[in-house]
C-alpha positions as CSV (number, residue, x, y, z in Angstrom):
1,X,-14.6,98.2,-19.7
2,X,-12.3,98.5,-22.7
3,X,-10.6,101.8,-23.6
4,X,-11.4,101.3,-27.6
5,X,-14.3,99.0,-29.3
6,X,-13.1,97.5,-32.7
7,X,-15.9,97.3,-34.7
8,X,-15.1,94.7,-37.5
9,X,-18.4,94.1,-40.1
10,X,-17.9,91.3,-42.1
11,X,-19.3,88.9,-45.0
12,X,-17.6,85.4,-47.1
13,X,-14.0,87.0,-46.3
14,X,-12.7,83.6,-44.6
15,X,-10.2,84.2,-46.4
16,X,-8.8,87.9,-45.5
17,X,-10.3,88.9,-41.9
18,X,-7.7,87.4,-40.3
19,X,-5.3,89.5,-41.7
20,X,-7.5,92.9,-40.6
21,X,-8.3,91.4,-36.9
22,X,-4.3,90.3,-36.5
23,X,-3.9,93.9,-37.3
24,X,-6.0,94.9,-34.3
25,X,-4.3,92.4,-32.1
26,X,-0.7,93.5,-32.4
27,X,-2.0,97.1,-31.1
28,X,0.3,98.7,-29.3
29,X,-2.6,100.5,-27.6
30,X,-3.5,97.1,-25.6
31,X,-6.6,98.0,-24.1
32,X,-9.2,97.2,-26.4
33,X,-11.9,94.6,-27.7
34,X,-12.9,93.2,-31.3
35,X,-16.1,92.9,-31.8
36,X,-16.9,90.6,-35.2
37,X,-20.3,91.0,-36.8
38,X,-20.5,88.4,-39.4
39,X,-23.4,89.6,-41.6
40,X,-24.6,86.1,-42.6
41,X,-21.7,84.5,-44.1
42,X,-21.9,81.0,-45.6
43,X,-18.2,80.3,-46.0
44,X,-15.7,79.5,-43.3
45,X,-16.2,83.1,-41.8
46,X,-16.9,81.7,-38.4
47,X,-14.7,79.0,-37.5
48,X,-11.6,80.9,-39.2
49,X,-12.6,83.8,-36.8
50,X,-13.7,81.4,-33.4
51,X,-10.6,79.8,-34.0
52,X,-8.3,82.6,-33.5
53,X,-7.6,82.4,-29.5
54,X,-7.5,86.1,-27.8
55,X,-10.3,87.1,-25.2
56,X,-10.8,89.9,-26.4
57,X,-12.6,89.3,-29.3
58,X,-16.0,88.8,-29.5
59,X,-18.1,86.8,-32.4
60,X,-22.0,87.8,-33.7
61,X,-23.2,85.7,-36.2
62,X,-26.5,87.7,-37.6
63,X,-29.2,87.5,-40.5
64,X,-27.3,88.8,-43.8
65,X,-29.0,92.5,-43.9
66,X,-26.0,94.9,-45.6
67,X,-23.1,96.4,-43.8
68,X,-25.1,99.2,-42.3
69,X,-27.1,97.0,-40.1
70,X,-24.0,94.9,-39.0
71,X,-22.2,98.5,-37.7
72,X,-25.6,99.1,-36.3
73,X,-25.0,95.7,-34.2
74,X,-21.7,96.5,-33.5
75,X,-22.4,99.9,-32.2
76,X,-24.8,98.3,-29.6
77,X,-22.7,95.7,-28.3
78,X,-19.4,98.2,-27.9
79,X,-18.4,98.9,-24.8
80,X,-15.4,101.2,-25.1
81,X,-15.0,104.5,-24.6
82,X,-13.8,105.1,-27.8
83,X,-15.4,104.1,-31.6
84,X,-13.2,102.5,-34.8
85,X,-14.8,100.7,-37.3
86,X,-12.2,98.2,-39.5
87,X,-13.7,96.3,-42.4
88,X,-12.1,92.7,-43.0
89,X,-10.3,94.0,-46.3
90,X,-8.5,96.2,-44.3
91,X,-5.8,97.0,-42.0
92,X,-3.5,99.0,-39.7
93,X,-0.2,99.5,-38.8
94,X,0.6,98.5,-35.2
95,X,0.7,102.2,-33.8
96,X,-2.1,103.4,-35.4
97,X,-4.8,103.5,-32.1
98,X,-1.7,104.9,-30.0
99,X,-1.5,107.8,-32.3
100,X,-4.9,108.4,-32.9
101,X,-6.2,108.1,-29.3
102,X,-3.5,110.8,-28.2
103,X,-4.6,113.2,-31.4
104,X,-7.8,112.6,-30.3
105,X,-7.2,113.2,-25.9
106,X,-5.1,116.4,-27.2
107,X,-8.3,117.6,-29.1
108,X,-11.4,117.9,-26.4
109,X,-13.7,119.9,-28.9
110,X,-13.2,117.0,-31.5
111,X,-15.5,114.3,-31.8
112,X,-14.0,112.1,-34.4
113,X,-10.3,111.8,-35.9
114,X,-9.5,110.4,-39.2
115,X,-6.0,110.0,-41.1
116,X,-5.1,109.4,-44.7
117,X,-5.5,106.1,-46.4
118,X,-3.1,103.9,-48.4
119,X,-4.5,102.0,-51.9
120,X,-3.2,98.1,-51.8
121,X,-3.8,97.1,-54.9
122,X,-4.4,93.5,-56.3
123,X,-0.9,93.3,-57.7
124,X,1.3,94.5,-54.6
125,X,0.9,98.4,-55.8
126,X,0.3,101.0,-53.3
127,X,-1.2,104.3,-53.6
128,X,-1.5,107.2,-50.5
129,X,-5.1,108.7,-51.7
130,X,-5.2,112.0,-52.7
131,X,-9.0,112.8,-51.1
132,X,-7.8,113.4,-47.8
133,X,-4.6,115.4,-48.4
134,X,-6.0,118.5,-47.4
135,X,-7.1,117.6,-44.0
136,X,-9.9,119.5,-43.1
137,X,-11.0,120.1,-39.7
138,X,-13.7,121.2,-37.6
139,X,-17.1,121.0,-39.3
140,X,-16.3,119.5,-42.8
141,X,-19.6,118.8,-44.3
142,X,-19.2,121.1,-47.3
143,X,-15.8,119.4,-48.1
144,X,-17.7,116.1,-47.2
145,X,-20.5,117.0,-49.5
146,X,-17.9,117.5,-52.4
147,X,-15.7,114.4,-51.6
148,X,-15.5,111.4,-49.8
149,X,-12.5,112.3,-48.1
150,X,-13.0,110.4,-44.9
151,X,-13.1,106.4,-44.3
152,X,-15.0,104.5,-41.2
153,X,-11.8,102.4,-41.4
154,X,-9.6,105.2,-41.3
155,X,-11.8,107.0,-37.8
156,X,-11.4,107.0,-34.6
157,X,-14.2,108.2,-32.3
158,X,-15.6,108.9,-28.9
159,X,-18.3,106.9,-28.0
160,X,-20.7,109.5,-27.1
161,X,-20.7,110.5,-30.6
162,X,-22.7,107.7,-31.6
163,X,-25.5,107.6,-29.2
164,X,-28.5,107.9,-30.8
165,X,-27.4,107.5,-34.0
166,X,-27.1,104.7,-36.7
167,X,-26.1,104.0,-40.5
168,X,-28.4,104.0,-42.8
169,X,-30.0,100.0,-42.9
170,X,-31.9,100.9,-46.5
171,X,-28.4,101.6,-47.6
172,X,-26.9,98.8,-49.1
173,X,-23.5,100.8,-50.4
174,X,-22.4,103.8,-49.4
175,X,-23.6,104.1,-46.1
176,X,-20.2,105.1,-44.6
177,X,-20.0,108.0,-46.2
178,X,-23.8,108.8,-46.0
179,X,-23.4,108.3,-42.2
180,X,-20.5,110.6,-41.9
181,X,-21.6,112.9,-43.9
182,X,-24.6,113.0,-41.7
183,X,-23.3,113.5,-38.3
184,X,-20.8,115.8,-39.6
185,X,-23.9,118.1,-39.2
186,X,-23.3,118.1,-35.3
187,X,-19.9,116.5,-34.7
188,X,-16.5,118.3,-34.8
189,X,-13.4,116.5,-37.3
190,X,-9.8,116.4,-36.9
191,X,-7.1,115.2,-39.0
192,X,-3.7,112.9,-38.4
193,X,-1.2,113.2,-41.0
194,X,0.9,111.1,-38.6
195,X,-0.3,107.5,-39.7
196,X,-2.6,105.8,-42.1
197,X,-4.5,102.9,-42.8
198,X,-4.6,100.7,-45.6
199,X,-7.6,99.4,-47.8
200,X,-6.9,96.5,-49.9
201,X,-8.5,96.9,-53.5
202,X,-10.6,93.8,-54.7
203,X,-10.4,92.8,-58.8
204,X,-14.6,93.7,-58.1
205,X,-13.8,97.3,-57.0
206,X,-11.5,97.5,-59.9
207,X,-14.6,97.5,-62.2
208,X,-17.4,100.3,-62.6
209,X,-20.3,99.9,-60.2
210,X,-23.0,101.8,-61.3
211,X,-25.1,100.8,-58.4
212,X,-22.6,102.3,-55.9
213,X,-22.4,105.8,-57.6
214,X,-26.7,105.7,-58.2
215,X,-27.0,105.3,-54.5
216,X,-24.1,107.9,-53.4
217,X,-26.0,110.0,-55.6
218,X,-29.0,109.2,-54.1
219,X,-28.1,110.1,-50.3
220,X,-26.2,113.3,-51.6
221,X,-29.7,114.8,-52.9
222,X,-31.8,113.6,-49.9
223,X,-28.8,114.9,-47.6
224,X,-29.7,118.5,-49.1
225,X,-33.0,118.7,-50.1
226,X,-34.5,116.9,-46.6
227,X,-31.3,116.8,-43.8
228,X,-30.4,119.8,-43.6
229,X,-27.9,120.0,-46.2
230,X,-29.1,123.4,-47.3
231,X,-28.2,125.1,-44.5
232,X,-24.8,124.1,-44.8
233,X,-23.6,123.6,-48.3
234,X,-23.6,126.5,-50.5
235,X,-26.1,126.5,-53.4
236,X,-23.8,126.6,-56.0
237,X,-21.8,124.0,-54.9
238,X,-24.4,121.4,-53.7
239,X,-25.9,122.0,-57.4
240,X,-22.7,121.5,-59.6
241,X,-21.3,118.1,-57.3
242,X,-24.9,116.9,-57.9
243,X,-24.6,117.9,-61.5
244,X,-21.1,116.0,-61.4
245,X,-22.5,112.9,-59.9
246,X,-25.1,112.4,-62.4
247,X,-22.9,112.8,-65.1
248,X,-20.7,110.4,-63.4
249,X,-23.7,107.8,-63.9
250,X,-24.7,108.6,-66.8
251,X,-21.1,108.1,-68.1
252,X,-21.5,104.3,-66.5
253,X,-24.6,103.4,-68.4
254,X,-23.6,104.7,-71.6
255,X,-20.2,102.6,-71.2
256,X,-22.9,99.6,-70.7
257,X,-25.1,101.1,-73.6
258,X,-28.2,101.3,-71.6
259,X,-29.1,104.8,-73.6
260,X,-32.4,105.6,-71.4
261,X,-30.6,105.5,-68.1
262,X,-28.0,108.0,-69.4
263,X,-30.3,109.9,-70.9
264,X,-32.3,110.0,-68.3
265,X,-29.0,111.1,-66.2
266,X,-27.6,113.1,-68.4
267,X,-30.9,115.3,-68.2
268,X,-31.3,115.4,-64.1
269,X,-27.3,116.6,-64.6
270,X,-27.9,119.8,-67.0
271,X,-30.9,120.6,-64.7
272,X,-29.1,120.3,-61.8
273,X,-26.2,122.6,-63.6
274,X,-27.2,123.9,-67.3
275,X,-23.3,125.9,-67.0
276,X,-21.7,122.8,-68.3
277,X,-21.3,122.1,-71.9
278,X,-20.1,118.8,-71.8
279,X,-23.5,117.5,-70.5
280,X,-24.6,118.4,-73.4
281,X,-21.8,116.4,-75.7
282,X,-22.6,113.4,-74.4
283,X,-26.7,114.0,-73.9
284,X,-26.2,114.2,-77.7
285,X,-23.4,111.5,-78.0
286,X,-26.2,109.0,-76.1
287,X,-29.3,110.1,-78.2
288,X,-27.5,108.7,-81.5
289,X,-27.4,105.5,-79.6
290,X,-29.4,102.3,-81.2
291,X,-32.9,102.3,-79.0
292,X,-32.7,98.6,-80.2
293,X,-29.8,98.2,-78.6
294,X,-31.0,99.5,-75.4
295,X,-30.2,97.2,-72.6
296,X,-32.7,98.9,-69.8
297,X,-34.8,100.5,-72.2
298,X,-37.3,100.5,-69.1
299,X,-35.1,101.7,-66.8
300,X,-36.5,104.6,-64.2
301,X,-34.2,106.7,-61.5
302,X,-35.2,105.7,-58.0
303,X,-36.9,108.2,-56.0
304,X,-35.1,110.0,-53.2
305,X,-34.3,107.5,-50.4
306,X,-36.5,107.9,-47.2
307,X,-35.7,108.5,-43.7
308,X,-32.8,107.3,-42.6
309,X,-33.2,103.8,-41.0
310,X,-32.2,104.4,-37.3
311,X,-32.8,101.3,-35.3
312,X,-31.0,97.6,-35.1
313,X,-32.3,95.1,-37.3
314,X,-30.5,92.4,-34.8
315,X,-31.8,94.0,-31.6
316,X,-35.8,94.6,-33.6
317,X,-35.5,90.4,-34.6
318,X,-34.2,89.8,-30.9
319,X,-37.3,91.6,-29.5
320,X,-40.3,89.7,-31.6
321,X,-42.4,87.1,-30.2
């Protein structure tokens, strides 16, 4: 049985993943295995990935069904003691399990370890980001609820930690930070300054994605409202982040002049937190908007997401007649 399971979700990145599993390889904690789940790829994923000769990884080829379900596959087929996640656009430098497996031996009462990231943007640039410079430890989800301060690729966890539970599979985006957020309602953080890991930045992620901020939305409320959230998160700051989110969207549409969705936005944001005047700037700024001009003149907010998905697609498909 391998010390650490590498869980490595991936889809079309023929073209990068070697670079993340290389980084996994060259380890100078040995004692590991990579586990690739290629979420239904259509490019070269698979023989760029077969091709690379080390027994310890291991290749799934599965139904295309989102990130969360390919982490869900992962997460049945790991064998390890320990739990890191590494998507294909990402990397590590070669000490990086060494150091957090000893952080994490040191700590028995912590469940889950996570160090700072490094930006790598398209042109060569690099940027340490400034969410997890604080570092907190022990139960974070207050500081969780207000940022998205810790990265699956940037984790390292015991194994036990996961048992029984899953990321999200109705999530399509943001369901590492949903997840996290989740189980940091039962599991204990720690932070290592002492290394980092390093996300590459795509020309896509460059560009606003309203769908990605609708949804983080979206799991923030049902988080408070139905998970438990109240009991943890102060009012008043649960209120004004959801306030801030919405705003954040409404910004979006009215940048892509769809006036009823940032209306519609703007509006959930001054109830969540009337306090802020500048909700009601740009409420105003949007209503002089051209209705003709609308481009989702129909557009409605989705409802709060429902239970959180907790089984394996794979493993349900495996099991039907």
């Amino acid at each position: 049985m391998p010390r650490v399971s590498v869980i490595i979700p991936t889809y079309n990145r023929a073209k990068i993943v070697t670079e993340a599993i290389k980084s996994v390889l060259v380890q100078t904690e040995r004692d590991l295995e990579v586990i690739v789940i290629d979420d239904g790829s259509t490019d070269d994923t698979g023989r760029i990935v077969t091709g690379i000769k080390d027994d310890r990884i291991t290749y799934y080829h599965k139904k295309n069904g989102g990130a969360a379900s390919a982490r869900n596959l992962g997460l049945a087929k790991a064998g390890g003691d320990f739990i890191a996640f590494l998507d294909s656009d990402d990397a590590w430098p070669e000490n990086y399990l060494e150091v957090m497996l000893a952080s994490l031996q040191r700590k028995q009462n912590v469940d889950i370890v996570y160090s700072p990231i490094t930006l790598v943007y398209p042109d060569g640039r690099q940027r340490r980001s400034y969410k997890a410079a604080k570092g907190h430890c022990g139960k974070i989800t207050s500081a969780l609820f207000q940022s998205s301060s810790v990265w699956p690729f940037a984790t390292l966890s015991r194994a036990a930690a996961w048992k029984d539970f899953f990321f999200d599979e109705n999530c399509r985006v943001s369901e590492d930070s949903d997840a996290l957020l989740r189980m940091s309602l039962h599991a204990e953080f720690g932070f290592v300054p002492d290394v980092e890991a390093f996300h590459r930045i795509s020309e896509d992620s460059l560009s606003s994605n309203t769908g990605v901020v609708c949804t983080r939305l979206l799991t923030l409320e049902r988080f408070y409202f139905r998970l438990g959230g109240k009991n943890v998160v102060p009012w008043h700051t649960a209120l004004r982040k959801l306030s801030h989110s919405c705003r954040a969207v409404a910004k979006d549409f009215a940048k892509k002049h769809e006036r009823s969705a940032a209306l519609k936005l703007y509006a959930r944001a001054i109830k969540y937190w009337p306090f802020d005047l500048r909700l009601y700037g740009g409420y105003a700024k949007v209503a002089f908007f051209d209705k003709a001009a609308d481009r989702k003149p129909d557009w409605q907010m989705p409802q709060l997401l429902g239970e959180p998905l907790g089984t394996h697609r794979f493993l349900r498909e495996q099991a039907a007649p």
